[in-house]
C-alpha positions as CSV (number, residue, x, y, z in Angstrom):
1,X,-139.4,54.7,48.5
2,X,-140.5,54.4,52.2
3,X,-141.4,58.0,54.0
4,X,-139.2,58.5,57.0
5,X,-142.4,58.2,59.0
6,X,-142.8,54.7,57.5
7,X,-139.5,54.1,58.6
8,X,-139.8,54.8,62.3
9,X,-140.9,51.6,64.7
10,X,-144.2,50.8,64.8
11,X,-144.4,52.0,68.5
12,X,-143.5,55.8,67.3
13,X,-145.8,56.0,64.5
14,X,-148.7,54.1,66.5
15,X,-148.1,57.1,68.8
16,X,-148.1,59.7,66.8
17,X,-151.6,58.6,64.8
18,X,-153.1,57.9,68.0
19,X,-152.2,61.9,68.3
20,X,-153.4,63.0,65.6
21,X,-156.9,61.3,65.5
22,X,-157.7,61.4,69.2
23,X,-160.0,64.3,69.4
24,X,-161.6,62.2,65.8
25,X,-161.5,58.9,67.5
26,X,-163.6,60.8,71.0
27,X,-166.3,62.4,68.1
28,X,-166.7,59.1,66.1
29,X,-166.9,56.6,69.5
30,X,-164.2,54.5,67.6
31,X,-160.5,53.9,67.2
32,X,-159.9,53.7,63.6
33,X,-158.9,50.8,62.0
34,X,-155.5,52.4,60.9
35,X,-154.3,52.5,65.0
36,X,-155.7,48.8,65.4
37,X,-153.5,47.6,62.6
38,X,-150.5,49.6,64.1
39,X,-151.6,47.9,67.8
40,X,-151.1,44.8,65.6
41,X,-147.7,45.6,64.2
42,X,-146.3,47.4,67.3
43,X,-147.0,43.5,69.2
44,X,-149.7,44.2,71.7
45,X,-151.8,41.2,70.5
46,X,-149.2,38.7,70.9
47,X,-147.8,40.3,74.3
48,X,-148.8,37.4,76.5
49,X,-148.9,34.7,73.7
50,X,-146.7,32.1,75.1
51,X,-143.2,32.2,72.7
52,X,-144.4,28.3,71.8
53,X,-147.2,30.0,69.8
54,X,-144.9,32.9,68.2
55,X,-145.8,35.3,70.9
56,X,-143.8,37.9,73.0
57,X,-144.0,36.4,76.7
58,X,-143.7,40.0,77.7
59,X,-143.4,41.8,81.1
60,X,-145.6,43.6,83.0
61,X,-143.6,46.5,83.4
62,X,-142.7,47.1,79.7
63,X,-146.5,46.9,79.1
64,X,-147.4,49.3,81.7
65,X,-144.6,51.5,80.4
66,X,-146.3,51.3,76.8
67,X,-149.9,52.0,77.6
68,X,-149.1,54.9,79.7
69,X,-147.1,56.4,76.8
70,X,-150.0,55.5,74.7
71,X,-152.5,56.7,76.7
72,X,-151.2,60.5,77.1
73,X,-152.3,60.9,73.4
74,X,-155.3,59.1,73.4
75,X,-156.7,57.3,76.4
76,X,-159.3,55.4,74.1
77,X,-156.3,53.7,72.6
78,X,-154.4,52.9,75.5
79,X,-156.8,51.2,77.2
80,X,-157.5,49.3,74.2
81,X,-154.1,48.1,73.9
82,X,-153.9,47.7,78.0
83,X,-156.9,45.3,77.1
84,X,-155.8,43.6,74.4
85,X,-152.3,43.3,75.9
86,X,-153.2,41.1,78.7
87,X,-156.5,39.2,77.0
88,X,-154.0,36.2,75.6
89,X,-153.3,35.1,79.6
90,X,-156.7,34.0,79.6
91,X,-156.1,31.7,76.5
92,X,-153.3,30.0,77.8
93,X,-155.2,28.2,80.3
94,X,-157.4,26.5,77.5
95,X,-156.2,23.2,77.1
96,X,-153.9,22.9,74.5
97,X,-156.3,22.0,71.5
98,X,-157.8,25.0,72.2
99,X,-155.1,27.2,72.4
100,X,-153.4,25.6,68.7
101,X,-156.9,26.7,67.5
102,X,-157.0,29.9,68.4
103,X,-153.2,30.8,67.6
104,X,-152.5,28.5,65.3
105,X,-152.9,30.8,62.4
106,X,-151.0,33.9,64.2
107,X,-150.2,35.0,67.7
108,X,-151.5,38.4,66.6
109,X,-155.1,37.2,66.6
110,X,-157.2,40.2,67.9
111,X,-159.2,38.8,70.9
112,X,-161.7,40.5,73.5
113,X,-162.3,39.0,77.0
114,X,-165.0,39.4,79.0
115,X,-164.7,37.6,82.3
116,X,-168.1,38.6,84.2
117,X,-170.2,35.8,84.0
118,X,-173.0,36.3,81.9
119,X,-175.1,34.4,78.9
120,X,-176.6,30.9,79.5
121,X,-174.5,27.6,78.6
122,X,-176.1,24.3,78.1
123,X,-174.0,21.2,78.3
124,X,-174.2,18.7,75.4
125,X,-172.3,15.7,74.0
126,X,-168.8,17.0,73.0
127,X,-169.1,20.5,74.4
128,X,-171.7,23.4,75.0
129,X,-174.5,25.4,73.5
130,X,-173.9,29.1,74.5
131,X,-176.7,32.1,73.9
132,X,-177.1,35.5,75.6
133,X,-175.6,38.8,76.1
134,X,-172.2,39.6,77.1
135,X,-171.5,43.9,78.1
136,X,-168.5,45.5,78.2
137,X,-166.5,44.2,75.5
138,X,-163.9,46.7,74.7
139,X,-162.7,46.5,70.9
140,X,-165.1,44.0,69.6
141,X,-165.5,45.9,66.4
142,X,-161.9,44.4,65.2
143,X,-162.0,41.1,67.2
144,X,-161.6,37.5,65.7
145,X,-161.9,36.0,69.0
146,X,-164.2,36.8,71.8
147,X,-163.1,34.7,75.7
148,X,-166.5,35.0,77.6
149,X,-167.1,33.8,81.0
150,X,-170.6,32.1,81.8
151,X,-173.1,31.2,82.7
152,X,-174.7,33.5,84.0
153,X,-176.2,32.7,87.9
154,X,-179.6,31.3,88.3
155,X,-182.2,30.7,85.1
156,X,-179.9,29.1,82.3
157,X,-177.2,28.0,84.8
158,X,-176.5,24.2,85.6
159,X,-175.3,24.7,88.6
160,X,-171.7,24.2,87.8
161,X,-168.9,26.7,88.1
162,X,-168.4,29.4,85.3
163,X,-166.4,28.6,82.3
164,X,-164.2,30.6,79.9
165,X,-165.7,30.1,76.2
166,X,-163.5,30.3,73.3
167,X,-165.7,31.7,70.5
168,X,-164.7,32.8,66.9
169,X,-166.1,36.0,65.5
170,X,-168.5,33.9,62.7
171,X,-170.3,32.3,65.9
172,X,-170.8,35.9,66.9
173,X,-172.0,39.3,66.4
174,X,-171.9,42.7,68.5
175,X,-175.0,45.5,69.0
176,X,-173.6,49.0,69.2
177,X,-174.1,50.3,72.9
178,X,-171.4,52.5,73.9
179,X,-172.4,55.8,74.6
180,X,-170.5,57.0,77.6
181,X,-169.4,60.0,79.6
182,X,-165.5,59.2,78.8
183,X,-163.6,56.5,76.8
184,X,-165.7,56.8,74.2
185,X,-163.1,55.2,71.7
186,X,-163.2,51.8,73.0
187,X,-166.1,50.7,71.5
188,X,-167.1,48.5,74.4
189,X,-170.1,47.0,72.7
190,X,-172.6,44.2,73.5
191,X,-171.5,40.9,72.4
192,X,-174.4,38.7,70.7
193,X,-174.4,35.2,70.5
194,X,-177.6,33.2,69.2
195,X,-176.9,28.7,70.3
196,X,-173.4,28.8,69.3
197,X,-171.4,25.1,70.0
198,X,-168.3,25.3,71.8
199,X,-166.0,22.5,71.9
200,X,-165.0,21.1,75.2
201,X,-161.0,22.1,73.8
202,X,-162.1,25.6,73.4
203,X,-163.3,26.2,78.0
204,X,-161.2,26.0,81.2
205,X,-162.7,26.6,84.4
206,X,-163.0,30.2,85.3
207,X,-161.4,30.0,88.5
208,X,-158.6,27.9,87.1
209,X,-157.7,31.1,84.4
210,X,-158.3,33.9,86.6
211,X,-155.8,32.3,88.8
212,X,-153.2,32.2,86.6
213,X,-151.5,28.8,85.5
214,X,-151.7,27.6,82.2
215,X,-153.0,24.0,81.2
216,X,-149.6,23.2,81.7
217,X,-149.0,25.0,85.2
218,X,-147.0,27.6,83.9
219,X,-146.5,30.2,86.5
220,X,-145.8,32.9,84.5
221,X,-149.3,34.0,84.3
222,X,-150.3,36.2,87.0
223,X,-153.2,36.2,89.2
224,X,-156.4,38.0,87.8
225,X,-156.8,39.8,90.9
226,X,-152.9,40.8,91.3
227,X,-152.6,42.5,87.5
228,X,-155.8,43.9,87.5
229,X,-154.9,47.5,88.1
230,X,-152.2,47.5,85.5
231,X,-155.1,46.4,82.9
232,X,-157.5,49.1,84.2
233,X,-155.6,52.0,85.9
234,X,-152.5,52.6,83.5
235,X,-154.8,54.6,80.8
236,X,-155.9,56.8,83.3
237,X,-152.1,57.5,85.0
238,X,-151.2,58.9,81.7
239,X,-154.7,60.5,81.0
240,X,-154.1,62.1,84.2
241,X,-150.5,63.1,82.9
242,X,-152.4,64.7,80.0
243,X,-154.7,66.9,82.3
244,X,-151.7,67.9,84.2
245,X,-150.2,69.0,80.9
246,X,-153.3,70.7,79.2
247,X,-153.9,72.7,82.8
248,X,-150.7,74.3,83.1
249,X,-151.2,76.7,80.3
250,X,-153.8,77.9,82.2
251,X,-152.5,78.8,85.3
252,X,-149.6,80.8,83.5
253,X,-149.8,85.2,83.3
254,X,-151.9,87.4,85.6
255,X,-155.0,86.5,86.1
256,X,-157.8,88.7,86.0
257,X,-161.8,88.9,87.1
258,X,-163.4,87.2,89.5
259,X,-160.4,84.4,88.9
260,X,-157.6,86.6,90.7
261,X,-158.4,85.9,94.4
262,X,-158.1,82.2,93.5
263,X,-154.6,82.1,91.7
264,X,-152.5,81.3,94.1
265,X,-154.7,79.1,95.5
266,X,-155.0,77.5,91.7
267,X,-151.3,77.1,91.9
268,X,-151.0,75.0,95.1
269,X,-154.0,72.8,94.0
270,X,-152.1,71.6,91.0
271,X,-149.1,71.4,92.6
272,X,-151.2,68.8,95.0
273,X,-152.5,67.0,91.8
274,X,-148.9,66.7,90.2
275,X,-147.7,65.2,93.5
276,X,-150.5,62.6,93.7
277,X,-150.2,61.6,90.1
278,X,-146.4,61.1,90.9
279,X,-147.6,58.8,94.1
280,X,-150.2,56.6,92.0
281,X,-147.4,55.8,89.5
282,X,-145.1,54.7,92.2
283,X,-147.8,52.9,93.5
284,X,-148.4,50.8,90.3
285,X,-145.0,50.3,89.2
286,X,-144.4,48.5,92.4
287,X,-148.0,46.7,91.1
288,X,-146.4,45.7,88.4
289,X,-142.7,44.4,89.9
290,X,-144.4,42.2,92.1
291,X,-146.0,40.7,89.3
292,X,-142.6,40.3,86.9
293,X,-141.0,38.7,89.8
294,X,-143.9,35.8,90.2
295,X,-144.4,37.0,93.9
296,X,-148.1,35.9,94.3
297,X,-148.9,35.3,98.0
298,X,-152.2,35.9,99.0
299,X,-150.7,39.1,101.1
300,X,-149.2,40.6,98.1
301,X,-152.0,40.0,96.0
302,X,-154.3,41.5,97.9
303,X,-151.6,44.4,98.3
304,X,-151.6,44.8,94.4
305,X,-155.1,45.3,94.0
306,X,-155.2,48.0,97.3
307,X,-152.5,50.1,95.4
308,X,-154.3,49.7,92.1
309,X,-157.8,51.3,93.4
310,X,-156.1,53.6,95.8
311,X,-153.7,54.7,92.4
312,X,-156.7,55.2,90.6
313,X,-158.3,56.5,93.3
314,X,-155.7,59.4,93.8
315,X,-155.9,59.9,89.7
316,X,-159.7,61.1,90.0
317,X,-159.0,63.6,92.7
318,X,-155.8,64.9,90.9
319,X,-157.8,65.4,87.5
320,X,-161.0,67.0,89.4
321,X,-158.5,69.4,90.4
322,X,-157.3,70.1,87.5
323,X,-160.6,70.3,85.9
324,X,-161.7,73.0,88.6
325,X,-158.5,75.2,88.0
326,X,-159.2,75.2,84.3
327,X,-161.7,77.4,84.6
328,X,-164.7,77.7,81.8
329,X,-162.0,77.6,79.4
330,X,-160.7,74.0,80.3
331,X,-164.3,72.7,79.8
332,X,-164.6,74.1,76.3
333,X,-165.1,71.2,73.6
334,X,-161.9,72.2,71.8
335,X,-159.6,71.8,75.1
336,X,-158.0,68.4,75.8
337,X,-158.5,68.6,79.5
338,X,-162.3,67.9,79.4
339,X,-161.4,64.7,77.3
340,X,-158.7,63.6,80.0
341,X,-161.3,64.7,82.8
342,X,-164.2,62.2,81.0
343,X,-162.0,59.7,80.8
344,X,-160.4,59.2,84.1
345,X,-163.9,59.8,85.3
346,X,-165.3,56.8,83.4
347,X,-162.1,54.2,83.9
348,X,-163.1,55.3,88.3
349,X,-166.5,53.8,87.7
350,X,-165.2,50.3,87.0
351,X,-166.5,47.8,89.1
352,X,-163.7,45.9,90.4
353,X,-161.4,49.5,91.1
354,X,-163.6,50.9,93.7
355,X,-161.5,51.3,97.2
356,X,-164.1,50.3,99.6
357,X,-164.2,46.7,99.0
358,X,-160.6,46.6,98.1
359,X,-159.5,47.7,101.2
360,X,-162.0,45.8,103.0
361,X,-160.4,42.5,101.7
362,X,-156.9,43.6,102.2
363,X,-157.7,44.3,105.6
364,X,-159.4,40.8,106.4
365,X,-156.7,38.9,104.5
366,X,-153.9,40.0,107.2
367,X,-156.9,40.0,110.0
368,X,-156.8,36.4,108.4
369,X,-153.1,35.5,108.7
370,X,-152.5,37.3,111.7
């Protein structure tokens, strides 16, 4: 007879193991494979799978919602299923051989994306030859699918634009080179691919998927550049959530020694932190509205990524705060608030969240309409 815990939808007890084995998952530099299955059964793999394939045509806002949840109990995990959550948009725009091939056994096929071009490609009759390295691919380890974007520009490019590659895991392996200040779950390994053959059904142009359409046109697949905030910056709202939980214990009773002059002065920093925690989540659920309601202009795209790295940015100054009112204590091994400080710290390093050229191109696209 079932447990009551097997009972319980697979959202709740995907939750409550990613609980349990976070500090695990943080020591081993892995999600175990128990919480990928549960990703599985909870539908985060299928949650952009058009509903022609069997998928769950979800919304941006329920996703959000879900990660952030996640993401409280283990940030590793969230941004895992933030990742893998949003990766099937990018198969949509194959043309529709390509996409039958790749769902056509499931809509829960576990596939990782990595859309920086990289690798070389080498056009041939019926397709491409594709080699080289590809960094950065979160949750490789459990992948049957890998969409990689290439070539790479200059030596082993033909010039052309870069293509999305459809490539199944026996065409490729991974080398294992995460070893990182924070997110150390995600096992964002090195793809490896050695003159694999990609049919011309399994590409799209790179431009076409990142903005949005399907082979077919179909708009309900949003703009790279307008989601990607919800894909990066939701594990680290509830991470942050998590610091502002794990400091608050610390702050309570007298304090005494050299940390008594400071106390009040503790106090009003978190209080600070809290309230722009609170502002970054407003900021992306308005981020993630805009995309539900297919609003895509050029102005509200470019709005969607400013909130997104000013969100995040907002996030790493809350939980720097936090980490300073903690003390020595908060920055012991045992003490979640470390963990949530690494890993807001490493999501602020990505690439395409820093605020400087983000605001620069919000800034020249209404200097540009105006």
């Amino acid at each position: 007879m079932p447990s009551a815990a097997d009972r319980r939808p697979p959202i709740e007890q995907l939750t409550a193991l990613a609980s349990a084995t976070a500090a695990q998952t943080d020591l081993d530099r892995r999600v175990p494979p128990e919480t990928i299955d549960l990703l599985t059964d909870a539908g985060f793999f299928r949650w952009s799978v058009p509903a022609d394939y069997g998928g769950a045509a979800g919304s941006f806002t329920d996703l959000a919602r879900h990660v952030v949840h996640l993401s409280r109990h283990c940030p590793s995990t969230g941004w895992l299923a933030s990742l893998f959550g949003h990766s099937g948009r990018y198969v949509a725009c194959l043309p529709e051989e390509g996409r039958k091939e790749v769902w056509g056994s499931s809509p829960d096929v576990r596939i990782v994306s990595v859309v920086k071009p990289l690798g070389r490609a080498t056009r041939v009759a019926g397709g491409w030859r594709l080699s080289g390295r590809w960094t950065y691919a979160s949750g490789v380890e459990y992948s049957d699918w890998a969409l990689l974007a290439g070539p790479a520009q200059g030596p082993g490019s033909d010039g052309g634009p870069p293509r999305f590659f459809a490539v199944p895991r026996s065409d490729y392996t991974y080398e294992d080179t995460w070893h990182t200040l924070g997110m150390r779950g995600t096992g964002s390994h090195d793809i490896v691919i050695d003159d694999a053959f990609v049919p011309d059904h399994r590409t799209c142009l790179r431009e076409d998927a990142m903005q949005g359409p399907t082979a077919e046109g179909d708009r309900r697949y949003a703009p790279t550049l307008a989601v990607n905030g919800l894909t990066f910056v939701t594990p680290a709202l509830r991470a942050a959530l998590g610091a502002l939980d794990a400091a608050l214990p610390l702050l309570k009773g007298p304090a005494a020694g050299p940390r008594a002059a400071s106390h009040q002065a503790y106090q009003i920093a978190y209080a600070r932190a809290a309230g722009q925690i609170d502002a970054a989540r407003l900021l992306l659920d308005r981020v993630a509205e805009t995309a539900d309601a297919g609003r895509f202009t050029p102005e509200l795209v470019q709005r969607s990524r400013r909130d997104s790295a000013l969100a995040l940015e907002m996030l790493t100054s809350a939980v720097d705060a936090l980490a300073r009112t903690g003390g020595t204590r908060g920055q012991a091994d045992s003490h979640p608030l470390q963990r949530y400080w690494r890993d807001v710290r490493s999501v602020s390093g990505h690439a395409v969240m820093q605020f400087e050229q983000v605001g620069l191109a919000y800034t020249q696209s209404l200097l540009a309409a105006g």
